[in-house]
C-alpha positions in Angstrom: -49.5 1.8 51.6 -51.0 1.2 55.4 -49.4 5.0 56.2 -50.9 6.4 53.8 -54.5 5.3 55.0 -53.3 6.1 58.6 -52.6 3.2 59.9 -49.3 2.7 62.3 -46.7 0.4 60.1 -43.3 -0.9 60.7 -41.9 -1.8 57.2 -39.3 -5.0 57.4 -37.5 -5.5 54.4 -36.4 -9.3 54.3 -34.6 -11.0 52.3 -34.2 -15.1 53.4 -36.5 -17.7 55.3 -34.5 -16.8 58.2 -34.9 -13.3 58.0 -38.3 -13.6 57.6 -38.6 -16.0 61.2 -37.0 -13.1 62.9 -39.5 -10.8 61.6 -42.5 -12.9 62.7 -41.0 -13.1 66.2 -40.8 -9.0 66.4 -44.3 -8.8 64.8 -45.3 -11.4 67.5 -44.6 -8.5 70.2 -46.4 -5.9 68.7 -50.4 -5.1 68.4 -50.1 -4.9 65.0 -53.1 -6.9 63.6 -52.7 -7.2 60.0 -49.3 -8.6 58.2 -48.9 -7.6 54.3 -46.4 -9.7 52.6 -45.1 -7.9 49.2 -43.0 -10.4 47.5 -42.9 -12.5 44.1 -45.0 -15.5 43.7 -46.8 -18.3 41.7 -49.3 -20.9 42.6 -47.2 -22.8 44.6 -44.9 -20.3 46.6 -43.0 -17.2 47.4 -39.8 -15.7 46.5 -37.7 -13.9 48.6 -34.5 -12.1 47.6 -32.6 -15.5 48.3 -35.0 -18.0 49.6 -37.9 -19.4 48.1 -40.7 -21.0 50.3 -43.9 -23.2 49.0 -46.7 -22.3 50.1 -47.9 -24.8 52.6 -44.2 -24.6 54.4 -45.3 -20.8 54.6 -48.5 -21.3 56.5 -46.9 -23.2 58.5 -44.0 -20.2 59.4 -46.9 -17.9 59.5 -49.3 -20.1 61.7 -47.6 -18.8 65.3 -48.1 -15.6 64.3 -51.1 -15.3 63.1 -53.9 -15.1 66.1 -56.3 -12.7 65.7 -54.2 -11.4 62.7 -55.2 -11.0 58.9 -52.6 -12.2 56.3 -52.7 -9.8 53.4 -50.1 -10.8 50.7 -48.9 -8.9 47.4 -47.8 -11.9 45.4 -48.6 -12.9 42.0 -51.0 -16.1 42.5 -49.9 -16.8 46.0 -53.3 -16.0 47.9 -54.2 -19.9 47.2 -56.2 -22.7 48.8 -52.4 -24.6 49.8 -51.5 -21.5 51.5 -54.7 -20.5 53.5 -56.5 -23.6 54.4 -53.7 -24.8 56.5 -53.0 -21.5 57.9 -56.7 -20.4 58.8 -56.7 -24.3 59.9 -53.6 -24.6 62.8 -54.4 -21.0 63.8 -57.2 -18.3 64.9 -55.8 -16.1 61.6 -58.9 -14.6 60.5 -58.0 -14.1 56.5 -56.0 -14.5 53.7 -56.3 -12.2 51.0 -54.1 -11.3 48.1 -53.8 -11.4 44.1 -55.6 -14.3 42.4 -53.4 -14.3 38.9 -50.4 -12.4 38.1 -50.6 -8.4 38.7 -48.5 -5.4 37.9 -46.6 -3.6 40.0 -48.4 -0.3 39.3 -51.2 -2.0 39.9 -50.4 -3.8 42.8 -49.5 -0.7 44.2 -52.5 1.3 43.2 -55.1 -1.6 44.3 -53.7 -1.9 47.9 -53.0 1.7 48.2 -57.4 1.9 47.2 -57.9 -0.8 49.4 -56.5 0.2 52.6 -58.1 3.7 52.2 -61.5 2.4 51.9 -61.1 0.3 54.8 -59.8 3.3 56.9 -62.5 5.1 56.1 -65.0 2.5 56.9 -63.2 1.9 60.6 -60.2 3.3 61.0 -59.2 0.8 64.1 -60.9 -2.8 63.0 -61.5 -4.5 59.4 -64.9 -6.9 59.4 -65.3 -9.4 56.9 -68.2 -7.9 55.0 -66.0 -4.5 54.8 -63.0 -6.2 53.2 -65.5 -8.1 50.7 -67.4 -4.7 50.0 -64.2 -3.2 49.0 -62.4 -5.6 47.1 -65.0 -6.0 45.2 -64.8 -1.9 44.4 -61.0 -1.9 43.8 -61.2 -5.1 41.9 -64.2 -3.9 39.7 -62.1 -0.1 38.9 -58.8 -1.6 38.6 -59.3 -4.7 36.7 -57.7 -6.8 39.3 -58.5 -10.1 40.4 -58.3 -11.5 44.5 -58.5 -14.2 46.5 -60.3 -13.5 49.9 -60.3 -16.5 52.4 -62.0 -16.8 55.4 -63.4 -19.4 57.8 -66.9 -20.3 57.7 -68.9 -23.0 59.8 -65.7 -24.3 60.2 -64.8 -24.6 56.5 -62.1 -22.5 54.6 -64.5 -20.6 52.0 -63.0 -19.1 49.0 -64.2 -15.6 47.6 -62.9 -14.1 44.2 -63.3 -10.6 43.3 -62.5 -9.5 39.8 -62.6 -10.5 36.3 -61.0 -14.0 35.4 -58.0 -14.0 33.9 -56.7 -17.0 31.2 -53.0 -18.1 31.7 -50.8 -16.5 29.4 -50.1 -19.8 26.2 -46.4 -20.0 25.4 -46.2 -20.5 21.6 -43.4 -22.0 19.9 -42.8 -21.0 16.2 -41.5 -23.1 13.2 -37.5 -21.5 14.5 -38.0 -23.3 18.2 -38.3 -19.9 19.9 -40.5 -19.1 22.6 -42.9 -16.6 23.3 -45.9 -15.1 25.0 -48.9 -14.3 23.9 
């Protein structure tokens, strides 16, 4: 996504909690200032291949790392108060932004993709606060996505959402016992 709004990447594939540590440590040595997370998640955590971490163990993984470095992460639900607060708390990390409800792959892909193009075009060497609200607010709008954007604020962690709100999907079980979604 990053290279295709040229920006320099390294892509890490990772697979445990471990894996993940090691990764931190190698994107510790770099000037790389922005680290995007694609993984599974849900309100309370991530998923790896083989490891699963909850959120507020997360920030504090990510914490070291983090100085004068933006968290973006593609994870169903994940970009949540338990996972940012802490981490824009115990660190200089200037934001945490990612999907506020469940999202689509395609989707996923397409937002990010939409958002790191806008932002290169805005500045292709820096992202500012009012750039990444400006254009969340465009992707979310066209793609009918919904984010979380955290930042720090008068020494608060403020919440921004961008998007439509979205209702939980209701499991409904019928007269047989079976589940399903609706």
């Amino acid at each position: 996504m990053l290279e295709l709004a040229r920006r320099p990447v390294l892509y890490r594939y990772i697979r445990t909690a471990k894996e993940l540590e090691k990764m931190l440590q190698q994107f510790n040595g770099t000037t790389f200032r922005y680290l995007h997370l694609a993984c599974h998640g849900d309100r309370s955590g991530i998923a790896l291949t083989y490891d699963e971490l909850n959120l507020r163990p997360l920030a504090d993984v990510l914490a070291p790392f983090m100085n004068n470095r933006r968290l973006f992460i593609s994870a169903c639900q994940a970009a949540q108060l338990p996972l940012a607060e802490p981490l824009l708390n115990s660190s200089r990390c200037y934001s945490v932004v990612g999907p506020a409800d469940d999202i689509d792959f395609r989707d996923a892909a397409i937002a990010w993709a939409s958002f790191y193009v806008l932002m290169s075009k805005n500045d292709p060497k820096r992202m500012v606060r009012a750039d990444i609200e400006s254009n969340l607010a465009r992707v979310c709008t066209f793609y009918g996505v919904s984010f979380n954007a955290f930042f720090r604020e008068d020494g608060a962690v403020v919440m921004k959402r961008f998007g439509p709100r979205r209702f939980p999907r209701v499991k409904v079980v019928t007269n047989a016992g079976a589940r399903r979604s609706k």
